[in-house]
Each structure stands twice: as C-alpha cells, then as structure tokens.
C-alpha positions as CSV (number, residue, x, y, z in Angstrom):
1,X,56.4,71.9,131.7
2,X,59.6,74.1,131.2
3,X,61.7,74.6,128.6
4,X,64.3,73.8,130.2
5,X,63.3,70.3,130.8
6,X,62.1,69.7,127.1
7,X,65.6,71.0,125.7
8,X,66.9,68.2,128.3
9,X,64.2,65.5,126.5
10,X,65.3,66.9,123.1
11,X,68.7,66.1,123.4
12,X,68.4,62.9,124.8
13,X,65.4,62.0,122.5
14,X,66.7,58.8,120.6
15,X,68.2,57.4,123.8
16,X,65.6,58.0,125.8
17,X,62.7,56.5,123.4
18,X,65.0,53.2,122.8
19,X,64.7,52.9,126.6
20,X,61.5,53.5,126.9
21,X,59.4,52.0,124.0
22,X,59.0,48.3,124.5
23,X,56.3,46.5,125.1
24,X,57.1,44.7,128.5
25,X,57.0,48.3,130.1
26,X,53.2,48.1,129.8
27,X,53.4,45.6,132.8
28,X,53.1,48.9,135.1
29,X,49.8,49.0,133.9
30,X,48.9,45.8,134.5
31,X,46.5,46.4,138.0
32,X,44.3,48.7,136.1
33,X,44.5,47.4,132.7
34,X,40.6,45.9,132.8
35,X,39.2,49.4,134.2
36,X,41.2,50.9,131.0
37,X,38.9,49.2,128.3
38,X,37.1,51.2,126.3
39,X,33.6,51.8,126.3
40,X,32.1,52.7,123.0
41,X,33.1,52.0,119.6
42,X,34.4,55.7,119.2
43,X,36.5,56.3,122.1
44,X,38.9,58.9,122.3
45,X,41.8,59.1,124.3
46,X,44.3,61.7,125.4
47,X,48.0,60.5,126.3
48,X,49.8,63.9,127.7
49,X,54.0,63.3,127.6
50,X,53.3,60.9,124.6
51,X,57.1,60.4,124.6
52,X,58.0,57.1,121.9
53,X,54.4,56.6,121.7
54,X,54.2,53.1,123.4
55,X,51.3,53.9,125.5
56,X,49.5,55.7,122.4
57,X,49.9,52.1,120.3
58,X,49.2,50.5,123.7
59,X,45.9,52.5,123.7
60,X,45.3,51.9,119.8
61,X,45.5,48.3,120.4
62,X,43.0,48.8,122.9
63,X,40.4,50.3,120.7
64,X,41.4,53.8,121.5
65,X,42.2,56.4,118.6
66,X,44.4,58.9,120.5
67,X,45.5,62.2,120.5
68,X,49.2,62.2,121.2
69,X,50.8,65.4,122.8
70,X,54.2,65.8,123.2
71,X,56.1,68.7,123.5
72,X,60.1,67.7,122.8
73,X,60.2,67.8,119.1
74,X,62.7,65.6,119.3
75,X,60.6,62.7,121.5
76,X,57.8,63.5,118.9
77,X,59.8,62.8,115.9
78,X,60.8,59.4,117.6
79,X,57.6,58.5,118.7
80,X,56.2,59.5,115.0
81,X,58.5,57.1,113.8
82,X,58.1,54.7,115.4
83,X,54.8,54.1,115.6
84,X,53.1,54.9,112.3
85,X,49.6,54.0,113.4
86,X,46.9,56.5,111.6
87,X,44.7,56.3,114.7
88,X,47.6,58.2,116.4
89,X,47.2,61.9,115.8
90,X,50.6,63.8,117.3
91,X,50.2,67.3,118.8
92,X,52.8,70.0,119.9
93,X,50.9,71.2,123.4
94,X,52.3,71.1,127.1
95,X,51.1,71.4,130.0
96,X,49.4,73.3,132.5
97,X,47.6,75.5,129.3
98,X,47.5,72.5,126.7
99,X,46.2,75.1,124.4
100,X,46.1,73.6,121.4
101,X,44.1,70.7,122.5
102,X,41.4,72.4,123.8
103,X,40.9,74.1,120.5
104,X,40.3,70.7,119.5
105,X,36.9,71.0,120.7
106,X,37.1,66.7,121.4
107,X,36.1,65.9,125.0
108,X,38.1,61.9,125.8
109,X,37.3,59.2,127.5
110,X,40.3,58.6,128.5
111,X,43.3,60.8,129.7
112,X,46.7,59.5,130.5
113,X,49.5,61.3,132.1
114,X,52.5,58.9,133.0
115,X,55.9,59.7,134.2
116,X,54.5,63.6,133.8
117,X,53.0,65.1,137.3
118,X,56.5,65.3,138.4
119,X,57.5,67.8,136.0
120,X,54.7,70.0,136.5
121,X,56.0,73.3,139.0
122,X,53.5,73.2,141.9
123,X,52.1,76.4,141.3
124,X,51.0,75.5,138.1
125,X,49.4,72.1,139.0
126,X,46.0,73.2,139.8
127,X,45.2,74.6,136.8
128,X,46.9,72.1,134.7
129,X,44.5,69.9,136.9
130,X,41.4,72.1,135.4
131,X,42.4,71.9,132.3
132,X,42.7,68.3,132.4
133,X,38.8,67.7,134.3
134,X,37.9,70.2,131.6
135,X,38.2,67.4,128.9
136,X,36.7,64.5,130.2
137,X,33.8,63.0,129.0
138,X,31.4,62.0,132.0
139,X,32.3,58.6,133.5
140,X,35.5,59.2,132.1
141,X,39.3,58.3,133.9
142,X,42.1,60.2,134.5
143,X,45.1,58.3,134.9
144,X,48.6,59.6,136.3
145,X,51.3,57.8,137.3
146,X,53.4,59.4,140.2
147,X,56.9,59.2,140.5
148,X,58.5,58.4,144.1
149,X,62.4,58.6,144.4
150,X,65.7,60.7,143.7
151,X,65.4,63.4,140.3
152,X,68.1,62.4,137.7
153,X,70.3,65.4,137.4
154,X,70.0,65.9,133.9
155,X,65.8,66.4,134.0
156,X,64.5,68.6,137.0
157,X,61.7,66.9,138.8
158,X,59.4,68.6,141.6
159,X,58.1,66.2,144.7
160,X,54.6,64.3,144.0
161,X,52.5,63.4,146.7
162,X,48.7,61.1,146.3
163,X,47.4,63.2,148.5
164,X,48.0,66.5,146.4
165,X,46.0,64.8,143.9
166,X,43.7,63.6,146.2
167,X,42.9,67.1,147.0
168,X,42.6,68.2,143.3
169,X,40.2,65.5,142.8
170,X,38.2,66.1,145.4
171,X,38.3,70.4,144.1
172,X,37.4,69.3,141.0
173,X,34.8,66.7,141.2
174,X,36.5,63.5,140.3
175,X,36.0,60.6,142.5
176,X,39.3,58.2,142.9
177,X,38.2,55.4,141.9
178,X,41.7,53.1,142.1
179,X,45.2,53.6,143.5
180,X,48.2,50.8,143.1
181,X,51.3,51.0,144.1
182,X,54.1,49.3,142.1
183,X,57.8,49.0,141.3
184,X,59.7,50.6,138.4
185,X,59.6,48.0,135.7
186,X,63.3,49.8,134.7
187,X,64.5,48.0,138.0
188,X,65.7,51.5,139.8
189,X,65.8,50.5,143.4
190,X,65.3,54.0,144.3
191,X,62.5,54.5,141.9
192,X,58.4,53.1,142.6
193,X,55.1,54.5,141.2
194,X,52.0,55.4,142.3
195,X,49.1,54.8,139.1
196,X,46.0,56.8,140.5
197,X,42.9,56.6,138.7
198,X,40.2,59.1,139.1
199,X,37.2,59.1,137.2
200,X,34.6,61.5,136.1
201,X,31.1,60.6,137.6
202,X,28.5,60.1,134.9
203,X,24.5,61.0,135.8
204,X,23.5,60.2,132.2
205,X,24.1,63.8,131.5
206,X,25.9,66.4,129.9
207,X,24.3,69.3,132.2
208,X,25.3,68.0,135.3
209,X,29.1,67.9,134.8
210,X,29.0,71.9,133.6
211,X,27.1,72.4,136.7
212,X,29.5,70.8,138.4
213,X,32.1,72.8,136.8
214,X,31.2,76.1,137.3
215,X,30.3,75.2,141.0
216,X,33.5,74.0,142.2
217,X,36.3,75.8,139.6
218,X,34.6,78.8,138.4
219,X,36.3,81.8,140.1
220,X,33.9,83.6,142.5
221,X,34.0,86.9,144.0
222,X,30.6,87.2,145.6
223,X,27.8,84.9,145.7
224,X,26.2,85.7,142.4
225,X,26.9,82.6,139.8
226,X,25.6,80.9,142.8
227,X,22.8,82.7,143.4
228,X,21.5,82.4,139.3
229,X,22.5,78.8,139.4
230,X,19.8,78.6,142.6
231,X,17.5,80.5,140.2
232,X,17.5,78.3,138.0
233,X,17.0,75.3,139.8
234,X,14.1,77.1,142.0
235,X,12.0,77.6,138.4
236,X,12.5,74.6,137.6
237,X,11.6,72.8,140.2
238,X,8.1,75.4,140.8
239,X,7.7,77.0,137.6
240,X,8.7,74.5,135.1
241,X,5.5,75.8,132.5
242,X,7.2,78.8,132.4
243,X,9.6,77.4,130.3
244,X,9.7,77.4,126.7
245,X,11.6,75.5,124.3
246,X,14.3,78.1,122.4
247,X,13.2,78.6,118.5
248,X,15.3,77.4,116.1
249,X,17.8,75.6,119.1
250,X,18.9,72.0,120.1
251,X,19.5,71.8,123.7
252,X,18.3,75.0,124.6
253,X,14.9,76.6,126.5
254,X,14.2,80.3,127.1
255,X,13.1,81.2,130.6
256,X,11.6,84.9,131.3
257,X,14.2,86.8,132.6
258,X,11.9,88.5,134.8
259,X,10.8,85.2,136.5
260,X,14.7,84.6,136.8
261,X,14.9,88.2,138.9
262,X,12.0,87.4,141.0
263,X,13.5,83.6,142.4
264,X,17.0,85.5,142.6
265,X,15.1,88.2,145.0
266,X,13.6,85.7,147.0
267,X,16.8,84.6,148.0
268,X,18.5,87.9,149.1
269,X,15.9,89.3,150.7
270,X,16.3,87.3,154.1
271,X,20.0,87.1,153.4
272,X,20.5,90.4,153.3
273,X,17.9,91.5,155.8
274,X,19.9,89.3,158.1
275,X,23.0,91.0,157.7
276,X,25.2,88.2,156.3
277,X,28.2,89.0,153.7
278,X,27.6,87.9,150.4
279,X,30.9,89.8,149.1
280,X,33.9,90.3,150.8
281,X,33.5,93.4,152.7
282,X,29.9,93.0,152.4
283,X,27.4,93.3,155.2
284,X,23.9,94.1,154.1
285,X,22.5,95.9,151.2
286,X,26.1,97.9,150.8
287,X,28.2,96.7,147.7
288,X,25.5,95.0,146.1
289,X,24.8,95.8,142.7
290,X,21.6,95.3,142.6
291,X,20.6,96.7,145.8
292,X,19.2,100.1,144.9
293,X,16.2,102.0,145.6
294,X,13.9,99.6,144.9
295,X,16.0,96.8,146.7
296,X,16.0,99.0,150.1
297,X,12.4,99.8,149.8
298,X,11.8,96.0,149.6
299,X,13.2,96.2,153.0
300,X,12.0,99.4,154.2
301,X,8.4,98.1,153.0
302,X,8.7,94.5,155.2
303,X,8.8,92.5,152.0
304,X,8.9,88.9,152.6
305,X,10.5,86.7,150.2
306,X,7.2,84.5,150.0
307,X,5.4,88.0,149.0
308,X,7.6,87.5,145.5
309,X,6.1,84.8,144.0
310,X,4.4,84.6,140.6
311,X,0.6,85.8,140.6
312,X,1.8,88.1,143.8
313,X,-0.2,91.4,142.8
314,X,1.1,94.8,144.8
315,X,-0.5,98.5,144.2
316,X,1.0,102.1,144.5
317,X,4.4,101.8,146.8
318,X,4.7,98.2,146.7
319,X,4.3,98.0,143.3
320,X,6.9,100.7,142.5
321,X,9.3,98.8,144.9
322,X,8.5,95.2,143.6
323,X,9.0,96.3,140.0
324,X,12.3,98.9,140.5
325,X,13.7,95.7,142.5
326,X,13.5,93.7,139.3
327,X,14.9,96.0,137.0
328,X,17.8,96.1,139.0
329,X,18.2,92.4,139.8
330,X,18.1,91.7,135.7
331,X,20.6,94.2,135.4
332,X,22.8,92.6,137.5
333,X,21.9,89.6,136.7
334,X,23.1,90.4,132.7
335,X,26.0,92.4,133.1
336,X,27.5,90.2,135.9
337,X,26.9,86.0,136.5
338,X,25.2,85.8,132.8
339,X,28.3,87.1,131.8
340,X,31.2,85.3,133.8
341,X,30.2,82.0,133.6
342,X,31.8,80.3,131.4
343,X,32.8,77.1,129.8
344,X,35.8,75.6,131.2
345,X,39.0,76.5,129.2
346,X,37.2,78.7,126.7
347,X,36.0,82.3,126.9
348,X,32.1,81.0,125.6
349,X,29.1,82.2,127.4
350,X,27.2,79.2,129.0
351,X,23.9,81.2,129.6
352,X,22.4,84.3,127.0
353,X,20.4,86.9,128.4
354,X,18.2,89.3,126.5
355,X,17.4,92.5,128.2
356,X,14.5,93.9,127.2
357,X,13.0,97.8,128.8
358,X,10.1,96.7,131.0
359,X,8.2,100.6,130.8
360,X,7.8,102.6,133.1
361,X,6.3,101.2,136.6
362,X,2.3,100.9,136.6
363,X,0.5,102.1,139.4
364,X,-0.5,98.3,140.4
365,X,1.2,94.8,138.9
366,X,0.7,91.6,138.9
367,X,3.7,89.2,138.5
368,X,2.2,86.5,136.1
369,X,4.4,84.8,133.3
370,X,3.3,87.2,130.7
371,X,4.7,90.3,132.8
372,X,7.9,88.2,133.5
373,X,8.4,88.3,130.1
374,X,8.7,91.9,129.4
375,X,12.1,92.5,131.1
376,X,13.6,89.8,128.5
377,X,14.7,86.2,127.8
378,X,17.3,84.0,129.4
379,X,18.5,81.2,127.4
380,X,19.3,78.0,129.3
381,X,21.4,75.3,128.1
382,X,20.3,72.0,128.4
383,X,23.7,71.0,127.0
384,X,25.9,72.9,124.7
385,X,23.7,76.4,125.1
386,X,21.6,78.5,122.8
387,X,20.2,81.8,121.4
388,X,18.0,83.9,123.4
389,X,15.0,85.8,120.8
390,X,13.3,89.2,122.5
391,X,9.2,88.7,122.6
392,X,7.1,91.0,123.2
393,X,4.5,90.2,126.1
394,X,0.6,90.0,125.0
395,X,2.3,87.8,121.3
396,X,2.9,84.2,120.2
397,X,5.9,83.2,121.6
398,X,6.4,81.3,118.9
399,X,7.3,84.5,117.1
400,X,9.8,86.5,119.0
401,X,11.3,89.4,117.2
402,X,15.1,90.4,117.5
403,X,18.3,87.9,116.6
404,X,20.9,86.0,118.8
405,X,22.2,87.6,121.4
C-alpha cells in the first residue's frame, strides 16, 4: 500500500471510521459467516486494513483474538478507540512485506483482507499474496473482499479481477473454497463486491504445507531443491531404517548425507545421459555443479542408476568413479539446495547439512549405511527443523561428536 493512499486515509480518518464502523455493515458478510467460525478454543486471526476495527470486534465476538494491522495512524487511533477490546492487539504493518507481522512468529487461522486488494499496485500483489499463504495455519481461510466499480478521486484504487486471485491461489496452493457476489451495504449503485474465500488444505500435518511451499513459491534456477526434495522422499519411501531420530531434537531425524547423494545420483544419471536441460542453458553434464570427474566417469563407465543403490559394491575404476561422484553431489548438495531453501518470509534454513571428509577413495567400496555416513549428516524436519551432529562411522550413533550446524 502507498503512502500516498495512507496520507489520504490519515486525513480523512475520523470521517471515514464514523462511516464505516457499525454493526449493520457486517451484513456483507453474511453468505460466509458459518464457514468463518472458529475452530479451536485458541484461534488466531489476522484482519489486514483493520481500519475502525469493526471487523476485529466482529472477529472477537466470534471467538477470535486478532491481530489488527493498520497502517494510517490516524485509522489506528480511531479504531483503538473505539474498540477497546484486549483481545485486539493493533499493529503498524502494510502490505505486500507486512514485516512486522511475520516477526510475530504466530501462524492464524484466519486472515481477512476487506476493501484492501484494490489498493495493492499489481506488481506487488504476488508477493503480498506469499506473504499472506505464508501465515496460514493448515485448513486455514483467506478471506478478501474485491471491490468492483469507479475509484473515488481522493484514494487511488488499481482494477481487481476473481480471476487474478484465482490464479494466485491456484500458484500458491490454496483451494477456493467459496465465492459470493453481493451489493455494497453503503448503497453505491456503482459500487458491488466480490468475498472470495480460499482456504489452506489441511493433511493433518505441518510437513506437508512447507513442502508445498517450497514446491510451488520457492524461487528456482535449476532443478536442484527439486531434485533433494525427490531425495528425500525416495529414502523414505526405500530406506526408511536408515533414518535416525536427531539427538537432543523434537521434530527432527538425521539422514546420512551420503545416502542423500546416492538417491540424488540416481536421478541425474538418466537425465543427464539423455541430454535434457536441468538449468537454463543446460544440456548435459555442462553447468552442473556437481558433474565433475567422477560424474563423467559415471557416464564414461555405463553406470546405471539401479547400479547406485545401497549394498552396491564396485572395485578399482568404478569405485573411484562411484565414490568421487558422491563427494561432489554432497557438495553441491550443501553449498546449494541445503542452503536456499528456506522458510517462507524468513531467511531460516529448513534443512542442516553436516559435511563431513569421506578419505581418500579405497580401492573397492561397498555403499552400506555405515559408509553413507562418513560424508556427514542431513537433518530433516519433520516440522519446525533441527540440528545436524557429525558421527563418525564404525561408533554409536547415539554419540555423535561435533555441535549444531
């Protein structure tokens, strides 16, 4: 939102919020107001352009404790007095960053955005759209209400369309789970809403919704985050005794970073050895990080990706090639998708990797757990993420040496 239209709010604040805060405005409500209940004792809502604060007591009647962000210090001193509620928590925040609300570190069950969209410049309304979806609970609902008509002259407004938001939803994961269309409850002929309510799906998990995340608004140069996310999923699907529980961590298991190498080789090798791109500009092994010496000879030596399994054993060339290849790939693997992935609207790492020096390459090798081990840990969240401890391979696990990463 601009300055220049919360200078125009400012000034008008105390006409504006007599206009605007009473009760029989709620009626525009009224089609989705069953689907708006909330559903735990605790729930948490989020009403962006708080304005008077009507819809924040509307909320609190509800069973909601809200956080109510409004950017016109002149609105929020209205709506602050006005509604004196202790449930109601006021914040100075705007969108598309709301900054100060994702320090908050509160996920909601509910957001609100009414009468708001329509001041938000286009080109900032898909990230204020990921910064929204970034603090909803799972299963919970995102409601905006969409202007349609004429801008007064004294507030700029930008055209709304459903089907822009359509499309964000459908970018960002949310299903649209109602739409009603309704007149303005001010009686402005020239003036009708669209409510839209999209909701968050819930698998009865906090994993699934960060997958979700980083899948479909991460940014994404190449294939990598991809490619680990596949990793991941491939040992746990076939190696799920391979993974321990993280020392000393809620939520959080340590998978041998070698093991995560091995699956993420599997994967390239017929990618690669096919020709496809996997960056732009990309055909083959050139401008792939981890495609060095021992990569090529993977190829050179007619590797197949069902040769890289655990228990494969390989002697002299192949085992040089098998065990350079990993090296590399855990490299890669650290420096690069480990790193970038993170959680939405913070700068936290979601994974931890531990790279630990593998020695020197044996003249034969066998790719069982233990060895997996010895290029380092990977620490995979199970919710909220975890520390990754170094161990060294042949001791109790139980026991790994080293701190956090």
């Amino acid at each position: 939102m601009s300055d220049e239209v919360i200078a125009a709010y400012d000034v008008q604040a105390a006409e504006l919020a007599e206009r605007y805060d009473h009760e029989a405005l709620l009626a525009a409500y009224r089609p989705l107001d069953d689907l708006l209940d909330p559903r735990a004792a605790d729930a948490l809502a989020l009403d962006i352009g708080a304005g008077s604060g009507r819809d924040a007591a509307w909320l609190v009647a509800k069973g909601y404790e809200v956080v109510a962000v409004e950017p016109s210090a002149g609105m929020r001193f209205e709506g602050t007095r006005r509604h004196t509620d202790d449930k109601i928590r006021w914040l100075d925040d705007r969108l598309p960053a709301l900054s100060r609300v994702h320090e908050l570190g509160l996920a909601f069950d509910l957001i609100l955005l009414s009468a708001v969209w329509q001041h938000i410049p286009p080109n900032d309304r898909e990230r204020a759209f990921r910064k929204m979806t970034a603090l909803l609970k799972p299963g919970g609902l995102l409601l905006m209400t969409l202007r349609q008509g004429p801008a007064p002259q004294d507030r700029p407004m930008h055209p709304v369309t459903l089907a822009e938001v359509e499309a964000l939803a459908r970018a960002f994961g949310l299903e649209v789970f109602k739409v009603a269309d309704q007149h303005d409850e001010l009686s402005r002929a020239e003036v009708r809403w669209i409510s839209v309510l999209l909701r968050m799906p819930d698998e009865g998990t906090g994993a699934l919704p960060l997958i979700r995340g980083i899948i479909l608004a991460d940014d994404k140069s190449s294939t990598y985050k991809l490619a680990l996310l596949r990793s991941l999923a491939r040992i746990a699907e076939h190696a799920p005794a391979a993974v321990r529980i993280a020392d000393d961590e809620v939520d959080a298991v340590d998978v041998p970073l070698g093991l995560v190498a091995l699956f993420w080789l599997r994967m390239y090798l017929p990618l690669v050895r096919a020709g496809l791109p996997q960056a732009p500009r990309n055909s083959g092994p050139d401008g792939l990080g981890f495609a060095r010496e021992g990569f090529r000879a993977l190829l050179d030596l007619q590797f197949n990706a069902a040769d890289l399994r655990i228990g494969s054993s390989f002697v002299a060339d192949r085992a040089m090639a098998s065990h350079a290849a990993i090296t590399d790939a855990v490299r890669t693997i650290v420096a690069m998708p480990a790193n970038f992935i993170r959680y939405t609207g913070s700068g936290q790492q979601i994974f931890r990797a531990l790279k630990a020096r593998a020695g020197k390459t044996p003249p034969s090798i066998s790719f069982d757990v233990e060895t997996l081990w010895a290029w380092g840990c990977f620490a995979f969240p199970a919710r909220f993420g975890g520390q990754c401890r170094a161990w060294v391979p042949g001791s109790n696990p139980s026991s790994r040496r080293n701190g956090p990463v």
